[in-house]
C-alpha positions as CSV (number, residue, x, y, z in Angstrom):
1,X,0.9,1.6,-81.2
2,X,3.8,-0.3,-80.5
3,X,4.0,0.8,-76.9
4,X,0.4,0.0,-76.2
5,X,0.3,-3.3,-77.1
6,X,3.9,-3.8,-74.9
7,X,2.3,-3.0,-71.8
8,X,-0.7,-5.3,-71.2
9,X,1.7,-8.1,-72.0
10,X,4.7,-6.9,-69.3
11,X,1.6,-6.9,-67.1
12,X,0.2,-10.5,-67.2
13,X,4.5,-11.0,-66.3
14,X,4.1,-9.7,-63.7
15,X,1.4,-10.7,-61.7
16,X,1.7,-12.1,-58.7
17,X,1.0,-15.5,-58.1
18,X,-0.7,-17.7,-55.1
19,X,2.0,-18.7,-53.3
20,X,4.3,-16.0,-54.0
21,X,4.0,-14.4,-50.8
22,X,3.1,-17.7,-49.0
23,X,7.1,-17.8,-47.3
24,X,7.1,-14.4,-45.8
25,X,3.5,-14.9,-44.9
26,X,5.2,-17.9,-42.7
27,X,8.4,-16.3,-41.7
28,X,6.4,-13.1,-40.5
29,X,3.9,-16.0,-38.9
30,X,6.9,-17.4,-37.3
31,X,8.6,-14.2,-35.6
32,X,5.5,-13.4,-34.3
33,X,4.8,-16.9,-32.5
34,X,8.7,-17.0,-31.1
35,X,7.7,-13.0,-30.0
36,X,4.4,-14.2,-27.6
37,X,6.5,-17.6,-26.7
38,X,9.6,-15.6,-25.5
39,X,7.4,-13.0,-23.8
40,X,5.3,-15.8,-22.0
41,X,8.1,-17.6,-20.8
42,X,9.9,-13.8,-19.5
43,X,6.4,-13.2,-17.8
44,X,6.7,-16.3,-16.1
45,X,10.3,-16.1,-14.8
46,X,9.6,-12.4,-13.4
47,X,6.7,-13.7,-11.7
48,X,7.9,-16.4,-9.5
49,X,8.3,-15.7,-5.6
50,X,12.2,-14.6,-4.6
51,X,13.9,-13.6,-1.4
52,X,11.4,-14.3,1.4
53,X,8.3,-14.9,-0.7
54,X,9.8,-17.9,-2.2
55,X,9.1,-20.2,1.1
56,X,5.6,-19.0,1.4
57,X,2.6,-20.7,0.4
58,X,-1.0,-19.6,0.7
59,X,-3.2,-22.6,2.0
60,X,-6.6,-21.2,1.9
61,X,-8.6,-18.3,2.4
62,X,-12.4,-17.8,3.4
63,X,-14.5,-14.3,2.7
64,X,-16.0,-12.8,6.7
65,X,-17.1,-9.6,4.5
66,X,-16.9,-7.7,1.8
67,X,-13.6,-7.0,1.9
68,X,-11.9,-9.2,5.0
69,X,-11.2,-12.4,4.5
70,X,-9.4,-14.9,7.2
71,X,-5.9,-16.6,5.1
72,X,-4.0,-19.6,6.0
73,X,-0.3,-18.9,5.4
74,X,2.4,-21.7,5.7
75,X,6.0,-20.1,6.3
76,X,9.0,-22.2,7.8
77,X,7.2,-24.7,9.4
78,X,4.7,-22.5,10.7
79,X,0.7,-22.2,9.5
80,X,-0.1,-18.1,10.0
81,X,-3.9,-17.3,10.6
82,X,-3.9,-13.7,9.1
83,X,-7.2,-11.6,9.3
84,X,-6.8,-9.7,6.0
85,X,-8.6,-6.2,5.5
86,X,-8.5,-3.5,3.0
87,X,-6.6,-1.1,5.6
88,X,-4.0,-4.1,7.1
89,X,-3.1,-7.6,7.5
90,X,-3.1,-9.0,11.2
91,X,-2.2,-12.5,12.6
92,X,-5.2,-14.3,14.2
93,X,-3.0,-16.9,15.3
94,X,0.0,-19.4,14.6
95,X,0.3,-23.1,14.6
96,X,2.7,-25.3,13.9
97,X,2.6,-27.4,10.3
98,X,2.6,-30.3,11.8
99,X,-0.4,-29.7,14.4
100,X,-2.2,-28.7,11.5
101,X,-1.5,-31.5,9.4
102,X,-2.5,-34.0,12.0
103,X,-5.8,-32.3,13.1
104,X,-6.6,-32.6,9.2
105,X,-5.9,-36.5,9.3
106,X,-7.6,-36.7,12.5
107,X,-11.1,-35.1,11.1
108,X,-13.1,-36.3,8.5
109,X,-13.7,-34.1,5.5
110,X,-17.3,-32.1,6.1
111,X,-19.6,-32.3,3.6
112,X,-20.6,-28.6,2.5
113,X,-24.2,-29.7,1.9
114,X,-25.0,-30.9,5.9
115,X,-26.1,-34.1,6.1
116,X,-28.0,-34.3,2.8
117,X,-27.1,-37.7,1.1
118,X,-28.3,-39.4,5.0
119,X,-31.6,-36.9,4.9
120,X,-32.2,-37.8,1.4
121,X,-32.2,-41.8,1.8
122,X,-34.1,-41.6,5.1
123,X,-37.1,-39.4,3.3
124,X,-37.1,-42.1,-0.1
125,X,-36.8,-45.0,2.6
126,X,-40.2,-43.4,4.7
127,X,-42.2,-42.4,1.4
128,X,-41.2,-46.4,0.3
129,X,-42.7,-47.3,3.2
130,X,-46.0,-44.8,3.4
131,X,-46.5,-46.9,-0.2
């Protein structure tokens, strides 16, 4: 009898609380967070450009097919025009950074659309005047 009545009262001792596991909840929270932070960062430093690649920088590149697209390269001063397949990469032509960089001053920017904003006012400006 004595025994019986011992162990529902070690029990209630014994239970755990709230916040009992609420630091090792936080520490575990915390190793995990400085695991993906230290990984990010690693992924990052692997993946920057060394050797040669570190000078080159990709200026554009416009789709001519499925699977060819015409790139703009920069390297040392020079702009690359490469014709990029699925089978090879081939230069188009080369010209010099500068050369570029004026003709892109020189030009105004196009406007993908055509001439729409122009179109647009002239038909509002001839339906005003039908009215």
């Amino acid at each position: 009898m004595l025994l019986s009545a011992a162990a529902p009262a070690c029990a209630a001792d014994t239970a755990p609380g709230v916040t009992d596991g609420l630091p090792q909840m936080l520490l575990g929270l915390a190793v995990v967070l400085g695991l993906l932070l230290g990984s990010l960062w690693l992924i990052k430093r692997l993946s920057t450009p060394r050797g040669a690649a570190a000078g080159l920088k990709v200026l554009g590149a416009v789709p001519v097919g499925p699977r060819e697209r015409v790139v703009l390269v920069e390297i040392a001063g020079q702009v690359l025009v490469l014709g990029v397949t699925s089978a090879s990469v081939r230069t188009l032509h080369t010209i010099s950074a500068d050369t570029l960089q004026h003709t892109a001053d020189a030009t105004p920017t196009a406007n993908p659309f055509g001439d729409f904003p122009s179109w647009l006012k002239r038909s509002l400006e001839r339906r005003n005047d039908a009215n």
